[in-house]
Biotite code that builds the C-alpha atoms (Angstrom):
import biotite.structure as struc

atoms = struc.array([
    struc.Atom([0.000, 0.000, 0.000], chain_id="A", res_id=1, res_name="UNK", atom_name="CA", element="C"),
    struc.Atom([1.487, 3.653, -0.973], chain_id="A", res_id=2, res_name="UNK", atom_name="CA", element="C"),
    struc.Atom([1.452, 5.690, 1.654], chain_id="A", res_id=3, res_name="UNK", atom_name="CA", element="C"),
    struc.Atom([0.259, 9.476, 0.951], chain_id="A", res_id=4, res_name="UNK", atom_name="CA", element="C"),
    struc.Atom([2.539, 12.499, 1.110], chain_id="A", res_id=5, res_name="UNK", atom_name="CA", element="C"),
    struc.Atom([1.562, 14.936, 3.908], chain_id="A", res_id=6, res_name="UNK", atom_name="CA", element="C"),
    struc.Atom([-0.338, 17.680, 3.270], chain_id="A", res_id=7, res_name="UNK", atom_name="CA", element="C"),
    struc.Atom([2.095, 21.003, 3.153], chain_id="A", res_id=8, res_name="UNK", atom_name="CA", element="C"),
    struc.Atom([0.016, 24.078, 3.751], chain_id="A", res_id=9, res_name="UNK", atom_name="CA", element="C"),
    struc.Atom([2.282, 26.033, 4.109], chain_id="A", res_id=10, res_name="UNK", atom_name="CA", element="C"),
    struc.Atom([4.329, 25.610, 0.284], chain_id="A", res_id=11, res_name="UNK", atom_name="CA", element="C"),
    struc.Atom([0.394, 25.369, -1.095], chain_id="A", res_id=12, res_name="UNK", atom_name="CA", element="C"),
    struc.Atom([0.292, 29.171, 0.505], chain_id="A", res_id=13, res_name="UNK", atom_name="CA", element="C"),
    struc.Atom([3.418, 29.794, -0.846], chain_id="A", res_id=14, res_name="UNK", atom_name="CA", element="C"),
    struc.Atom([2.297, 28.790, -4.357], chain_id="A", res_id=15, res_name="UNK", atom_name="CA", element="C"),
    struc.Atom([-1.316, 30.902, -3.910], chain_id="A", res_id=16, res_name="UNK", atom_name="CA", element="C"),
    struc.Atom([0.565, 33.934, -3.369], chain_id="A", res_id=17, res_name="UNK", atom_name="CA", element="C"),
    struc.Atom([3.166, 33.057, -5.833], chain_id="A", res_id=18, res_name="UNK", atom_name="CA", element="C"),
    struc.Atom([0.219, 32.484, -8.433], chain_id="A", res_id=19, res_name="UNK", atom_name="CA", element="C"),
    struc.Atom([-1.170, 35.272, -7.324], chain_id="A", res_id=20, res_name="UNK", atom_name="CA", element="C"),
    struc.Atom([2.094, 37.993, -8.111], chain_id="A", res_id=21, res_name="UNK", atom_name="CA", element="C"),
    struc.Atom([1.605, 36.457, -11.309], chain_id="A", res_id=22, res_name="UNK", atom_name="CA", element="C"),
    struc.Atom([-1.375, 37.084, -12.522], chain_id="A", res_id=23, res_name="UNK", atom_name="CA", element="C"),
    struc.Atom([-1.013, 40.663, -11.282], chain_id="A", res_id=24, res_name="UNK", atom_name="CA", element="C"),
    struc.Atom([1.895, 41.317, -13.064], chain_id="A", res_id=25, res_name="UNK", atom_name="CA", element="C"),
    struc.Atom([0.762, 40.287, -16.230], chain_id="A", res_id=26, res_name="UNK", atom_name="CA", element="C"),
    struc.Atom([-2.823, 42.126, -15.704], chain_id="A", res_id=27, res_name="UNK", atom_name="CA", element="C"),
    struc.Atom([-0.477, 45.063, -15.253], chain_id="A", res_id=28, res_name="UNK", atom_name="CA", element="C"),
    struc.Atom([1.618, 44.501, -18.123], chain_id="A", res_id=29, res_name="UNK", atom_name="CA", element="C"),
    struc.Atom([-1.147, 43.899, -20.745], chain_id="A", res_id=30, res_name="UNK", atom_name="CA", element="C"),
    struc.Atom([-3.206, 46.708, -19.225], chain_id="A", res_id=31, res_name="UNK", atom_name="CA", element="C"),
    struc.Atom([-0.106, 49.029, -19.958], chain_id="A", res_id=32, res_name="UNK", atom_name="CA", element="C"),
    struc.Atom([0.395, 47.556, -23.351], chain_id="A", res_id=33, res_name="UNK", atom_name="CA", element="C"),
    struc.Atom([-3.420, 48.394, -24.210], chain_id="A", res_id=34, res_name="UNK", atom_name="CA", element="C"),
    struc.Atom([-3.136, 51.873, -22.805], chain_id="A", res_id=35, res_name="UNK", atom_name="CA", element="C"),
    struc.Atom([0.126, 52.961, -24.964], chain_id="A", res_id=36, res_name="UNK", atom_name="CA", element="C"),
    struc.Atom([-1.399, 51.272, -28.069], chain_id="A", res_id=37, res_name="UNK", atom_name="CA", element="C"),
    struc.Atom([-4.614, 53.789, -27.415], chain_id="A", res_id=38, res_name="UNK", atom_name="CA", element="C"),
    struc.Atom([-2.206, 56.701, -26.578], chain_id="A", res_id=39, res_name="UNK", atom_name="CA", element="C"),
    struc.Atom([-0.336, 56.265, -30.147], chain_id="A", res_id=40, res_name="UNK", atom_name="CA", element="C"),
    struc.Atom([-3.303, 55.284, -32.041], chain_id="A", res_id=41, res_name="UNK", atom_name="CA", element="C"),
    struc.Atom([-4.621, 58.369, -30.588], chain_id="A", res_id=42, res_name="UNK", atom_name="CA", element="C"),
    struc.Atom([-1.594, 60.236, -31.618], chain_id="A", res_id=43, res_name="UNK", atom_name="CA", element="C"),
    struc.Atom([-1.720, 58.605, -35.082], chain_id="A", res_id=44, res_name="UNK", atom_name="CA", element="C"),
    struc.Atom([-5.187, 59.362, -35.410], chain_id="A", res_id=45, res_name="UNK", atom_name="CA", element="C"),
    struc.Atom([-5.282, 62.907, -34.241], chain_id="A", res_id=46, res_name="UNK", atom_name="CA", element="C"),
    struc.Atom([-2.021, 63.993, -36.982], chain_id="A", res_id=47, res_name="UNK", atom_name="CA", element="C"),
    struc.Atom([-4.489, 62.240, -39.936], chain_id="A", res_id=48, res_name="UNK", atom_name="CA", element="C"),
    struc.Atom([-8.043, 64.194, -38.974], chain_id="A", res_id=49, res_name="UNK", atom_name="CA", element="C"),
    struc.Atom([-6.352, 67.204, -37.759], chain_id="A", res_id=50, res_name="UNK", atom_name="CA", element="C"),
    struc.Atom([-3.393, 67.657, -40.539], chain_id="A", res_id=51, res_name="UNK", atom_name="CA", element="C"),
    struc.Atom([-4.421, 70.775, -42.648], chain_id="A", res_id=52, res_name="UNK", atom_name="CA", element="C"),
    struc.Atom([-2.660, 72.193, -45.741], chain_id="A", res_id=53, res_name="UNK", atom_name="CA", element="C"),
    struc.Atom([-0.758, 75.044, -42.985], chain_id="A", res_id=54, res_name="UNK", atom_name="CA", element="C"),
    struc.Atom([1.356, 71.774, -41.664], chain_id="A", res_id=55, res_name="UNK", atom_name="CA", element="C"),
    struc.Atom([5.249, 72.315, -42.228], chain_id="A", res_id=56, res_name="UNK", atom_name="CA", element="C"),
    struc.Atom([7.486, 69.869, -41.418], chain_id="A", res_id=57, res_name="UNK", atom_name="CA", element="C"),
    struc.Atom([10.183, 71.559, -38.714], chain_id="A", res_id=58, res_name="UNK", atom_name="CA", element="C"),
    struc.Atom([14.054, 71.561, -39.801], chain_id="A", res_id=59, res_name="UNK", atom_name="CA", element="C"),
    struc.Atom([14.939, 68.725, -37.621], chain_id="A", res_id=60, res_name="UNK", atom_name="CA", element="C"),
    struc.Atom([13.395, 66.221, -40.245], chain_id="A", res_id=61, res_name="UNK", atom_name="CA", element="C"),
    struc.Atom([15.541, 66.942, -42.596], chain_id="A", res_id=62, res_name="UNK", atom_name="CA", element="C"),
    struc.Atom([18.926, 65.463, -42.515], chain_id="A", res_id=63, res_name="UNK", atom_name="CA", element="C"),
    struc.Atom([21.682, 67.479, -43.578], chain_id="A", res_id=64, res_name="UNK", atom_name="CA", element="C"),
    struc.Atom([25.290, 66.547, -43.940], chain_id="A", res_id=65, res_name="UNK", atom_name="CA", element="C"),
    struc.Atom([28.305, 67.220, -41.195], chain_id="A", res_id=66, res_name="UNK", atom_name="CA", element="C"),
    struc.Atom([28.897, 70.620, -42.007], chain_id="A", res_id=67, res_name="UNK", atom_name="CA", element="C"),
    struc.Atom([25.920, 72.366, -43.601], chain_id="A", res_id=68, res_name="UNK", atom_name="CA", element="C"),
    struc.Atom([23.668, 75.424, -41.886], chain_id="A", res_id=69, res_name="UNK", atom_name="CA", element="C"),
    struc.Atom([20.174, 76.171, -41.722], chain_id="A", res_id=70, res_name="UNK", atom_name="CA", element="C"),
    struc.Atom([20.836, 79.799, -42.364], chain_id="A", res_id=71, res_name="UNK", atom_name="CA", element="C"),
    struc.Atom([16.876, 80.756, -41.961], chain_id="A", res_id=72, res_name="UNK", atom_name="CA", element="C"),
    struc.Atom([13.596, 80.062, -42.833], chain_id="A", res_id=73, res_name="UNK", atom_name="CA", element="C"),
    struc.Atom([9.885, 80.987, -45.072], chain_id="A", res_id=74, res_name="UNK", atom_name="CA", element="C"),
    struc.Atom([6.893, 79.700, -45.205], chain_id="A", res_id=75, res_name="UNK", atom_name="CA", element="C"),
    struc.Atom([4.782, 79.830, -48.121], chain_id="A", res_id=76, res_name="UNK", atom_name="CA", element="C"),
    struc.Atom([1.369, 78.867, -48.897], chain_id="A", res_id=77, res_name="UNK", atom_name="CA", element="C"),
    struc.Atom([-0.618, 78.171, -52.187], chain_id="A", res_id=78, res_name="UNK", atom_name="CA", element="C"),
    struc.Atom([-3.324, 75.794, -53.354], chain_id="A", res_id=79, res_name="UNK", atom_name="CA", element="C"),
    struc.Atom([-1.733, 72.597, -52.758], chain_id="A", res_id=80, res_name="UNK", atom_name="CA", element="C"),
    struc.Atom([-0.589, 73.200, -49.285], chain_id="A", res_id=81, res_name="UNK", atom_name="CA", element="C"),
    struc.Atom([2.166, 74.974, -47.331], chain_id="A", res_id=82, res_name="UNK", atom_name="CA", element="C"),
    struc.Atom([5.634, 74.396, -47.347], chain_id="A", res_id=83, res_name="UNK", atom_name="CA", element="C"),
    struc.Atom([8.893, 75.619, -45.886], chain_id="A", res_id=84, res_name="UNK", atom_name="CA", element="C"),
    struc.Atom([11.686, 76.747, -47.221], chain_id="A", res_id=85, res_name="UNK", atom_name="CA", element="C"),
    struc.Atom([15.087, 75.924, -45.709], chain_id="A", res_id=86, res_name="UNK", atom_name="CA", element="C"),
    struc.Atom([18.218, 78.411, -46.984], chain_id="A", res_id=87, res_name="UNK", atom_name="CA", element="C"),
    struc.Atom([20.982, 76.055, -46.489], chain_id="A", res_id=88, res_name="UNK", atom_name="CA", element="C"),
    struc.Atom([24.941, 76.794, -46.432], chain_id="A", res_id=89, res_name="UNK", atom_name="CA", element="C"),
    struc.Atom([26.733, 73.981, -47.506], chain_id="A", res_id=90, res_name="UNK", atom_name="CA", element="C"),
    struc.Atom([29.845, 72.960, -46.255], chain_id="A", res_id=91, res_name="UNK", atom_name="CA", element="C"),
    struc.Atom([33.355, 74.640, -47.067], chain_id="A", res_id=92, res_name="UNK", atom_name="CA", element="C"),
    struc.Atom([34.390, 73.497, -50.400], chain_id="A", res_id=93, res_name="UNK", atom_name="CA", element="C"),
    struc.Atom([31.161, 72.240, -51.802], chain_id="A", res_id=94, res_name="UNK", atom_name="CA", element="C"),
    struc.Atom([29.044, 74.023, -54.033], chain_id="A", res_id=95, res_name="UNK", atom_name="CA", element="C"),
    struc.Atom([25.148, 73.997, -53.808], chain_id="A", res_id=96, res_name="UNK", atom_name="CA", element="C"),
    struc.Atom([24.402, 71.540, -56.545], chain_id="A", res_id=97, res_name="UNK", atom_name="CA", element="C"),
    struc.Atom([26.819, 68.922, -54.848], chain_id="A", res_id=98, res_name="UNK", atom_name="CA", element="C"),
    struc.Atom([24.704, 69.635, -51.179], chain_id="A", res_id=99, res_name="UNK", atom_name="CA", element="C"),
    struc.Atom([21.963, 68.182, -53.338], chain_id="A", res_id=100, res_name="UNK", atom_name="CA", element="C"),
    struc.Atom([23.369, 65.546, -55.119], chain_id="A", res_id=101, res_name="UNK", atom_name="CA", element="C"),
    struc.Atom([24.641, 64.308, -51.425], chain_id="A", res_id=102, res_name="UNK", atom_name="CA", element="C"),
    struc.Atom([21.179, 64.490, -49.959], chain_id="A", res_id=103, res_name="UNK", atom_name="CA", element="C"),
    struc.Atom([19.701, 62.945, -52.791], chain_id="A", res_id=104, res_name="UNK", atom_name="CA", element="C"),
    struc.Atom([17.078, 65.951, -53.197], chain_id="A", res_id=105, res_name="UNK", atom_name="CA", element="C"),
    struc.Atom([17.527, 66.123, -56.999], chain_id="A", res_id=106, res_name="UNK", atom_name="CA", element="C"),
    struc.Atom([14.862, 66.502, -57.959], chain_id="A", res_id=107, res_name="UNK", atom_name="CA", element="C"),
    struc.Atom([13.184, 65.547, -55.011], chain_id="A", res_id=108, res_name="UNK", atom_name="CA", element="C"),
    struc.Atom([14.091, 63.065, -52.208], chain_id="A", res_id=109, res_name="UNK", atom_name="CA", element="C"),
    struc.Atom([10.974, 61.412, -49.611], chain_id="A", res_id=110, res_name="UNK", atom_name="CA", element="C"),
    struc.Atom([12.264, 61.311, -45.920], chain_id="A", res_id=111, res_name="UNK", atom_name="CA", element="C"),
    struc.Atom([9.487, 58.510, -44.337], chain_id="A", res_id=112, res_name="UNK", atom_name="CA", element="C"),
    struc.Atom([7.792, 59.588, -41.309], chain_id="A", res_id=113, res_name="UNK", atom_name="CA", element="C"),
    struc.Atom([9.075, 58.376, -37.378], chain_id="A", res_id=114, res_name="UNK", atom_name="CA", element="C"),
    struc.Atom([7.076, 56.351, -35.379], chain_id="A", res_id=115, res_name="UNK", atom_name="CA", element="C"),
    struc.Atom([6.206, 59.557, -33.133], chain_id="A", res_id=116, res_name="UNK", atom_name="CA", element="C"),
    struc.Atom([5.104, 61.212, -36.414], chain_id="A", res_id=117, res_name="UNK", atom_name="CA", element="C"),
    struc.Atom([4.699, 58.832, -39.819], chain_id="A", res_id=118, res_name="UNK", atom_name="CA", element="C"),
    struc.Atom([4.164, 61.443, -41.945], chain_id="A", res_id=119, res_name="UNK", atom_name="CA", element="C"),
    struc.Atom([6.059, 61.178, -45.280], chain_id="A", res_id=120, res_name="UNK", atom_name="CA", element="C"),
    struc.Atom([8.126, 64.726, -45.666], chain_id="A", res_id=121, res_name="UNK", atom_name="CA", element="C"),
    struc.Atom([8.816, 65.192, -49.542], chain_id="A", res_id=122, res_name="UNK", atom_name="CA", element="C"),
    struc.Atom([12.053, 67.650, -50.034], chain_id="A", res_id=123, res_name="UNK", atom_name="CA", element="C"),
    struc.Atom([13.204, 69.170, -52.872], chain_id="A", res_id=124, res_name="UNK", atom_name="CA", element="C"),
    struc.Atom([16.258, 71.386, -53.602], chain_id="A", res_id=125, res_name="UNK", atom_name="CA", element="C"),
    struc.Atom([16.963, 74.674, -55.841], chain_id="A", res_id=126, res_name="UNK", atom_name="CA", element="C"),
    struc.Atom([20.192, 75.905, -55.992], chain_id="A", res_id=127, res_name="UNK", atom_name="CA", element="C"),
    struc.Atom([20.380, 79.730, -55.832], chain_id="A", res_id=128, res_name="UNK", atom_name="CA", element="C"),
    struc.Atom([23.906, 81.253, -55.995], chain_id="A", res_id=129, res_name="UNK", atom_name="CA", element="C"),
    struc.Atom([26.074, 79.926, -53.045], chain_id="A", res_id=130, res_name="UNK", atom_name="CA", element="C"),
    struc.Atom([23.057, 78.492, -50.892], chain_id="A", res_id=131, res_name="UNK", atom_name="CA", element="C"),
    struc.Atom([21.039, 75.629, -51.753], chain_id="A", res_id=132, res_name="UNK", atom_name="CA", element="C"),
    struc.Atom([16.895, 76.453, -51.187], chain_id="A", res_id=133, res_name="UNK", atom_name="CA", element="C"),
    struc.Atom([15.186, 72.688, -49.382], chain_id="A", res_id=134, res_name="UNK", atom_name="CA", element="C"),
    struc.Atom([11.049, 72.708, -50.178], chain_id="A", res_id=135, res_name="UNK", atom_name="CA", element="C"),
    struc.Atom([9.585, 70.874, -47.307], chain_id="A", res_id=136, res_name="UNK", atom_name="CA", element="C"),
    struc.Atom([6.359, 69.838, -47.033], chain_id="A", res_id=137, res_name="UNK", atom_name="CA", element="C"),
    struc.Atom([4.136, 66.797, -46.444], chain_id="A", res_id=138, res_name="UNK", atom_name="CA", element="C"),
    struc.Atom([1.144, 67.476, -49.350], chain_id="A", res_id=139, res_name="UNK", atom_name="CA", element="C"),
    struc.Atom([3.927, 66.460, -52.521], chain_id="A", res_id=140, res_name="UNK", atom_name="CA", element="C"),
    struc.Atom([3.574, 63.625, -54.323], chain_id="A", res_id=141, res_name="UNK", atom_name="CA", element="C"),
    struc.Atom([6.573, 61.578, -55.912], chain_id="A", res_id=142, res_name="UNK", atom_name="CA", element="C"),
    struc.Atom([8.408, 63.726, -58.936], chain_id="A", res_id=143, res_name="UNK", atom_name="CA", element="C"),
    struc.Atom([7.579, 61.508, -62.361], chain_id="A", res_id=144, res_name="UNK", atom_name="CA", element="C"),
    struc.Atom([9.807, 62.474, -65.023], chain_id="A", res_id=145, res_name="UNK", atom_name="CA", element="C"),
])
């Protein structure tokens, strides 16, 4: 005849409690997971039904080489939306033209969005005498030859 284990209440108590931190934790965890995935579908959501034509991407979305200044800034509006206009310096010893050709803005270059803000900004460059001109906006649509 087997003869039963003794009962243990006190390591079943142990386990309870044990059980219990679990189950917590994870309530806690998933309940924190839900609540950022509102927050930034929120956020998303909020940039798509609020964006009007006035939106202009600022100058830290667009990434400029070691070397080259944001010397200032205009905004300008027409029927397709605002943009910005970024008068850049570029670096000693390279003209405008090459600035571009480095970026990749000739004729136009797409930056994609972050995941703070997924908007597409759409740059393109002009060269004008020793300073290159960046048109920023997020209402272009990809350059077609």
């Amino acid at each position: 005849m087997d003869t039963a284990t003794p009962f243990d209440q006190a390591a079943w108590v142990a386990k309870q409690r044990a059980a219990k931190r679990r189950r917590v934790m994870w309530t806690g965890l998933i309940i924190a997971a839900a609540l950022l995935a509102l927050f930034y579908g929120g956020r998303v959501a909020w940039l798509t039904m609020m964006a009007t034509e006035g939106d202009v991407p600022p100058a830290s979305s667009v990434p400029l080489p070691e070397g080259a200044e944001i010397l200032g800034d205009s905004i300008g509006c027409g029927s397709g939306g605002c943009s910005v206009t970024f008068t850049v310096r570029p670096p000693a010893g390279q003209s405008p033209q090459a600035l571009a050709e480095e970026m990749g803005a000739t004729p136009q270059m797409s930056i994609p969005g972050t995941f703070w803000d997924p908007r597409t900004v759409w740059v393109s460059a002009r060269p004008a005498g020793s300073v290159l001109n960046l048109i920023v906006d997020y209402w272009s649509t990809e350059w077609i030859p």
